[in-house]
N, C-alpha and C positions, 0 to 999 in steps of 0.2 A: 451521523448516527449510524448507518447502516457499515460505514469503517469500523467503528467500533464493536459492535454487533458482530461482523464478519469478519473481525481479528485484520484486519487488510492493511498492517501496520506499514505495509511497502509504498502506499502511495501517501506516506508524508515524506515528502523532498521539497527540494526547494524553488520548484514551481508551484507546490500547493502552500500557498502560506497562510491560510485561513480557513478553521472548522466552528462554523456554526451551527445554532439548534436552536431552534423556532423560541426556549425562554430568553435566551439573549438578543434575537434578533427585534424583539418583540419588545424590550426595553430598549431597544438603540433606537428604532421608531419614533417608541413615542416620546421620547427625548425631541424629537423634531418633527413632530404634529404628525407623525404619519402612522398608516395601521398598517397591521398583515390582513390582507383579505381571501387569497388563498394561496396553496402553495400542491406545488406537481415533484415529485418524489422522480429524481432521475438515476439510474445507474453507475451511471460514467465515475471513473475514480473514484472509489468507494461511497458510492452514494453524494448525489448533489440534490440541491432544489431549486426548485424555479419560483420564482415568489412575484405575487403579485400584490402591490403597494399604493396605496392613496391616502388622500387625509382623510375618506369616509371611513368610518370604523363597522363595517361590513366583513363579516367572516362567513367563509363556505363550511362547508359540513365535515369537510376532506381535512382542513385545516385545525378545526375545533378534535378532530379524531388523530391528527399528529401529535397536537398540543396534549391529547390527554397520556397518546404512546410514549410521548420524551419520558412525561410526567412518573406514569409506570416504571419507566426505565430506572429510574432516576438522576436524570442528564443533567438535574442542578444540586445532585451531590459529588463529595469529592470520593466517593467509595465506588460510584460508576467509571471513574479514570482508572481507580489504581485496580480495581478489577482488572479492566482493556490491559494496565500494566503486566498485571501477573500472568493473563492469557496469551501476548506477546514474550513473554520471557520461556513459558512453558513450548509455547509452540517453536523459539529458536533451540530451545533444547531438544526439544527429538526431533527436530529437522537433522540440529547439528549431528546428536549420537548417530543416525541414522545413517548418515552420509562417513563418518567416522567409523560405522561399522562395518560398512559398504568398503571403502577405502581400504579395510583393515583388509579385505577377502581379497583385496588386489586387484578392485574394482576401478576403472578408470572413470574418471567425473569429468563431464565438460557440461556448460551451459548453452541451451539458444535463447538467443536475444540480447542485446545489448539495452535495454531501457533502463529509463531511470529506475523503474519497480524494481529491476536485479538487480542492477550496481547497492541500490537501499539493502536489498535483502542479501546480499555477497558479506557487504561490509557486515552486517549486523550478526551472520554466523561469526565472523572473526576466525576463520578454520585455519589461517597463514596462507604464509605462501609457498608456491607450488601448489596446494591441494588440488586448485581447479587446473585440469589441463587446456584447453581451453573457452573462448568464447565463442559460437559460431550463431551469424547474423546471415542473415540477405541484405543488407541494407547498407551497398559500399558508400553511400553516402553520409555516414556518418564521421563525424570529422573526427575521431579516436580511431587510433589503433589498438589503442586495449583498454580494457576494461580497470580502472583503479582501484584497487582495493587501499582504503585509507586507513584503514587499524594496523594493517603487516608495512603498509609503504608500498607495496609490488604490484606490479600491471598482470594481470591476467591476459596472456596473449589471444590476440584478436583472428578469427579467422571469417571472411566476409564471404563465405562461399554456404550454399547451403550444407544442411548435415547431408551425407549419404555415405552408401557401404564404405569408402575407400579411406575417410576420417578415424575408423573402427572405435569406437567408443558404443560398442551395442550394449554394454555394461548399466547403466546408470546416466543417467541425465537429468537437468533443471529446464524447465520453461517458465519463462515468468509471461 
C-alpha cells in the first residue's frame, strides 16, 4: 500500500514478487481457518507488514484502523491500480524530460549505485544508450560490471570507485 501511495514503482523487481493488502490477506486466511489479529506497518521496500495470525479471530485496534485505510483507499478497486498507473507513467515523464533537458544543455548524467531500485528505474526511463555516462558504486563487490539497460540492449559502464572531484560530472546526477 505505502508503494503505491508513494509512487515507489522501483521496488517492483524480481526479488519482490508479492504485494499484498490486509483485504486479500484476510480472505487467504480464512480460507484456512486462520485470522489477522494484528498487523505492524514496516518501511522497508516500499512498505511491508508484519502480521500476526492464529485461528482465534482476535483483531487489535491498529489492524481494524488499516482495514478501514486500504478500505478508503480503495485497494479492492481496479481504479486504485490504474491510478498507481498513471502516476508512475507521469512521474517517468518528467523525470525523463528533465534529464533530457539537462542533457540538451550539455549536461553530463552519471548514476550512484548499482541496485536493483536503479537498474528498474534506468530501464523504465528508456533514455538509450549512451545517455547515462556512467555508473559509480562503492560496492566492488558486486558481480556486474555494468549496469544493463534492457529496452536499448547497452551496459551502462560501471565505475566501483566512489564519486569524487576527479570523475567531474558536478553537472547532474541520479541516486537511487
Amino acid at each position: 500500500m505505502d508503494l503505491i501511495e508513494n509512487c515507489e514503482f522501483d521496488t517492483i523487481y524480481h526479488e519482490h514478487l508479492f504485494y499484498h493488502t490486509l483485504h486479500g490477506l484476510t480472505r487467504l486466511f480464512k480460507r484456512h481457518g486462520l485470522y489477522l489479529n494484528e498487523v505492524e506497518r514496516l518501511p522497508i521496500h516500499g512498505g511491508s507488514l508484519r502480521l500476526t495470525v492464529s485461528r482465534t479471530p482476535a483483531r487489535s485496534e491498529g489492524l481494524d484502523a488499516l482495514f478501514a485505510h486500504e478500505t478508503a483507499l480503495g485497494v479492492n478497486k481496479v481504479t486504485f491500480y490504474n491510478d498507481f498507473a498513471d502516476r508512475v507513467r507521469a512521474l517517468r515523464d518528467s523525470l525523463g524530460h528533465l534529464l533530457v533537458s539537462e542533457r540538451a544543455k550539455r549536461k553530463r548524467i552519471a548514476c550512484y549505485g548499482a541496485a536493483a531500485k536503479g537498474a528498474t528505474l534506468v530501464n523504465y526511463l528508456n533514455l538509450g544508450e549512451g545517455f547515462f555516462e556512467f555508473v559509480a558504486d562503492a560496492t566492488p563487490t558486486s558481480k556486474a560490471n555494468t549496469c544493463l539497460d534492457s529496452e536499448s540492449r547497452s551496459d551502462i559502464r560501471m565505475n566501483w570507485r566512489r564519486p569524487n572531484r576527479t570523475m567531474s560530472c558536478s553537472s547532474f546526477g541520479i541516486r537511487w
